[in-house]
C-alpha positions as CSV (number, residue, x, y, z in Angstrom):
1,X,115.4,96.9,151.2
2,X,118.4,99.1,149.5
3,X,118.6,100.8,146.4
4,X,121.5,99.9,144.0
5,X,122.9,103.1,142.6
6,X,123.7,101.5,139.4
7,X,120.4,100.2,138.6
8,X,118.4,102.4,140.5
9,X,116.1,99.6,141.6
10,X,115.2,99.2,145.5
11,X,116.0,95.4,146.3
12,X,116.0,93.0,149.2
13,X,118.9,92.5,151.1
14,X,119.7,88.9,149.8
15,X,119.9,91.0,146.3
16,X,123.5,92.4,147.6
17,X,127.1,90.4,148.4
18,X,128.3,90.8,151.5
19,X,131.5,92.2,151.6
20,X,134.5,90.6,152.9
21,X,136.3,93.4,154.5
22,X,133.4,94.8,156.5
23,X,131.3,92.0,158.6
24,X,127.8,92.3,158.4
25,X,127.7,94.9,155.0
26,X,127.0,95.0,152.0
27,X,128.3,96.2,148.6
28,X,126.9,99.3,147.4
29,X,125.7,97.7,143.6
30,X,123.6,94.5,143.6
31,X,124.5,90.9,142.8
32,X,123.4,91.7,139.0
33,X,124.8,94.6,138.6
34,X,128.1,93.5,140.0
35,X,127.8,90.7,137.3
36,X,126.9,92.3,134.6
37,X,130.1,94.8,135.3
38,X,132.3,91.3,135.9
39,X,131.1,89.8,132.8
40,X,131.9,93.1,130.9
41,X,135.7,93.3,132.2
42,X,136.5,89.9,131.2
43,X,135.6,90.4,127.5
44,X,137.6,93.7,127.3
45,X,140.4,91.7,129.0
46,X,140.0,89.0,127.2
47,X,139.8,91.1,123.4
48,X,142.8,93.1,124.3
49,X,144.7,90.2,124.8
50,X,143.6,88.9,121.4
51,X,144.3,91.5,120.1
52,X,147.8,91.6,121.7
53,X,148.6,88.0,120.5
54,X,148.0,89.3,116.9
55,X,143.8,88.9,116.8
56,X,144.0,85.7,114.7
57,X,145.1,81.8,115.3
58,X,148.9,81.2,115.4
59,X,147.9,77.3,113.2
60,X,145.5,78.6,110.7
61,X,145.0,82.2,110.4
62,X,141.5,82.0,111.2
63,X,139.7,85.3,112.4
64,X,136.4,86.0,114.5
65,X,134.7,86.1,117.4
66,X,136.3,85.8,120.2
67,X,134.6,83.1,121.7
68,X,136.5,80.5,119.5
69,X,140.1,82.0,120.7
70,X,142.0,80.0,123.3
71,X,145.4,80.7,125.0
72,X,148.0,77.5,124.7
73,X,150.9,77.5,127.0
74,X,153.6,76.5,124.8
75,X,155.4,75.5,128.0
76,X,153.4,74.7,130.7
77,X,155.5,74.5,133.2
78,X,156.3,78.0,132.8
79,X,152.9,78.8,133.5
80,X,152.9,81.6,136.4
81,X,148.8,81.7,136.2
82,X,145.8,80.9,134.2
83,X,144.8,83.9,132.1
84,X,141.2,83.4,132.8
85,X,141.4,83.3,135.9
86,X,143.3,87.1,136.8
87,X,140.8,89.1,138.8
88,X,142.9,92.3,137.2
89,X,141.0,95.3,136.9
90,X,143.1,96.4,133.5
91,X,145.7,95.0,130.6
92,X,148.9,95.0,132.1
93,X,153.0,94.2,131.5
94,X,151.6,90.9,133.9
95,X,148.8,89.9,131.3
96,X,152.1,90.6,128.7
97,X,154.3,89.0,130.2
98,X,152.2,85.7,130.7
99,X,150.6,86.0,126.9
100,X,154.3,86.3,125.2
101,X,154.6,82.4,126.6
102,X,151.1,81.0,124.9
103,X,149.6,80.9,121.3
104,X,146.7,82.5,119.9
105,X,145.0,79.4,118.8
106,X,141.0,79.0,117.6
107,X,139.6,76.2,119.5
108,X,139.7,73.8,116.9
109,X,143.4,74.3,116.5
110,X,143.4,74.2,120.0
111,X,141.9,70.7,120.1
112,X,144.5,69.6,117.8
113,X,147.3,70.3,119.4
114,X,146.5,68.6,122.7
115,X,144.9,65.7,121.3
116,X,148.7,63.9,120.9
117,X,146.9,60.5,118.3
């Protein structure tokens, strides 16, 4: 058993990752905890850049949750990386950089423009 510091709730071994820089140990929080912290960066991430792009789609104008916003590489061979996929801790001049080639587009609009009738 180990106690998660974050939780404060003694769990089985199987509860924690293993870490990849130290065989045989384990992270300190467990595997929900570590989640729930994962889940919670990406949705800041993911609203600053929202609300770096303007907070609203680039077609229509339309506002809301974020959950309908997608990112559209104008360019996609220009891509460096997918936005979703960054494992950055914080907004950066990198999260800039690759945002000032996309559009803010709802996922309607989104549709739309890849959909090429």
């Amino acid at each position: 058993m180990q106690r998660c510091p974050r939780c404060e709730i003694c769990k089985p071994i199987s509860e924690f990752y293993l870490r990849a820089d130290r065989k045989g140990k384990t992270h300190s929080y467990c595997k929900a905890c570590i989640n729930l912290q994962t889940l919670q960066r990406q949705r800041r991430l993911k609203n600053q850049c929202i609300e770096y792009k303007g907070g609203k789609c680039e077609r229509c104008g339309i506002t809301g949750h974020p959950a309908i916003f997608d990112f559209h590489h104008k360019d996609p061979t220009q891509k460096d990386f997918i936005l979703s996929r960054v494992r950055s801790l914080k907004f950066s001049t990198m999260h800039m950089d690759e945002l000032d080639k996309c559009l803010l587009l709802c996922a309607n609009c989104h549709r739309i423009e890849h959909a090429k009738f």
